[in-house]
C-alpha positions in Angstrom: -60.3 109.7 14.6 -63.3 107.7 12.9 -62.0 105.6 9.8 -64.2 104.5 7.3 -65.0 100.7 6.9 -64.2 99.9 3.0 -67.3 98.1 1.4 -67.7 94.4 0.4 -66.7 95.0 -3.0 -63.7 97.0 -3.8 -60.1 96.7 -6.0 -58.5 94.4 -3.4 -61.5 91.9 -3.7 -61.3 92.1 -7.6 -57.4 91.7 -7.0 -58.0 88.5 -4.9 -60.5 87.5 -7.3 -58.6 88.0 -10.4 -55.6 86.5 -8.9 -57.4 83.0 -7.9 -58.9 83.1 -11.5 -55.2 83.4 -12.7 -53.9 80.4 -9.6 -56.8 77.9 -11.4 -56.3 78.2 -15.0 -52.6 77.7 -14.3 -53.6 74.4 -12.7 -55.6 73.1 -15.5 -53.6 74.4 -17.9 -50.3 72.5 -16.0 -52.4 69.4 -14.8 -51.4 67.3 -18.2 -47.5 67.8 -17.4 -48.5 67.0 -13.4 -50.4 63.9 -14.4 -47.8 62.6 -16.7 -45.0 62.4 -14.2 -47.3 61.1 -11.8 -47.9 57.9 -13.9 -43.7 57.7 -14.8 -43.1 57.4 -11.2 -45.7 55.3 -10.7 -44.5 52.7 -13.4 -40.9 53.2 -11.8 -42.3 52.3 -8.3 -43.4 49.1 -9.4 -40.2 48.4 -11.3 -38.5 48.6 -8.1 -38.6 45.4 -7.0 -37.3 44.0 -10.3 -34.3 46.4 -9.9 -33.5 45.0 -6.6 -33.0 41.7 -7.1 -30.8 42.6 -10.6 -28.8 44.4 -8.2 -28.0 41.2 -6.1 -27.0 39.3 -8.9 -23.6 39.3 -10.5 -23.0 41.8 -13.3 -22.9 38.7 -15.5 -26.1 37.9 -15.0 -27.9 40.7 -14.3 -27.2 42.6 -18.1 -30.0 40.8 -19.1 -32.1 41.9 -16.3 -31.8 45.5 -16.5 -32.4 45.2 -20.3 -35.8 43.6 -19.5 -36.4 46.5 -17.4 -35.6 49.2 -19.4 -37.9 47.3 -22.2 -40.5 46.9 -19.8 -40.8 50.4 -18.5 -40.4 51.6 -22.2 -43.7 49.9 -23.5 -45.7 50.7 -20.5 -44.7 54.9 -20.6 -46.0 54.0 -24.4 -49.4 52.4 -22.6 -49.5 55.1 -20.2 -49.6 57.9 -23.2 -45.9 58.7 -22.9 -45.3 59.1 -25.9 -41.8 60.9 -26.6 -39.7 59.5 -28.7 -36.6 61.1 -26.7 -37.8 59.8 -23.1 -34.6 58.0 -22.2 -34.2 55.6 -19.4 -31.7 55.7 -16.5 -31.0 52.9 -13.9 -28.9 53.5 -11.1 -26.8 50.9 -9.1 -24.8 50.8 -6.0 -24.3 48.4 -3.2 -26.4 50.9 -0.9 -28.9 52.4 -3.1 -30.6 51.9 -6.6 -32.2 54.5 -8.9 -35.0 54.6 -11.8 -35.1 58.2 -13.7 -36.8 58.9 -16.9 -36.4 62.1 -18.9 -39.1 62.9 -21.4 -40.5 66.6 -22.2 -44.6 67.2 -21.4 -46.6 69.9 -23.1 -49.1 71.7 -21.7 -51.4 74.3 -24.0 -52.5 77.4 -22.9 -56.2 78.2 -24.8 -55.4 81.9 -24.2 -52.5 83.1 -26.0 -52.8 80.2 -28.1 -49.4 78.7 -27.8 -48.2 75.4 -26.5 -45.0 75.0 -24.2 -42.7 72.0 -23.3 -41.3 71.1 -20.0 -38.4 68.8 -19.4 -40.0 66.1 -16.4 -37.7 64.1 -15.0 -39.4 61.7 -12.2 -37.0 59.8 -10.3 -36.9 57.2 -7.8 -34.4 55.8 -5.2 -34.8 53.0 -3.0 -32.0 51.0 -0.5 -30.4 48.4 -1.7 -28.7 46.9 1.1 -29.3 43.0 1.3 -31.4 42.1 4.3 -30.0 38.6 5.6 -32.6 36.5 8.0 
């Protein structure tokens, strides 16, 4: 039995085709919302360190501390073009690990059907708090 080899171009090329076409506009049409909770997690990575030593201090003394940070990561979402008015802040403390989150919603726009959509981001980061005695 002979079979016939399909040509170069055929409905399984303009299917993978299509569908690539489809993979990349998806991309740039999500790459605001991507690019925005890369730069929140990257201003709560370098609030990290701040974090840590509030976390060694009493809770007298560290109130002030984590209202500085909370201020502090505030004004530079605002820098970063973060600007939701709803983006709340949440710091997480334990004697074994501490926590930045913020919550803020990201729109993307889609050119073809003309609309504009929101998605809740939510970048967090965790980091061990233990206390490392020398």
């Amino acid at each position: 039995m002979k079979y016939k080899q399909p040509g170069s171009l055929n409905i399984v090329s303009f299917g993978l085709l299509i569908g690539m076409g489809l993979v990349g506009y998806l991309l740039v049409c999500l790459w605001p919302v991507y690019s925005a909770s890369s730069r929140a997690k990257s201003i709560l990575y370098d609030h990290v360190p701040a974090l840590y030593k509030a976390n060694l201090r009493s809770s007298n003394g560290s109130q002030a501390m984590l209202d500085d940070i909370k201020t502090s990561i505030a004004a530079e979402l605002a820098k970063a073009g973060i600007n939701d008015k709803a983006a709340k802040i949440f710091l997480y403390r334990s004697p074994k690990e501490i926590g930045l989150e913020v919550r803020f919603k990201a729109k993307a726009h889609f050119p073809v059907p003309d609309r504009t959509f929101e998605f809740e981001v939510s970048p967090k980061v965790v980091s061990d708090a233990t206390r490392v005695d020398w």
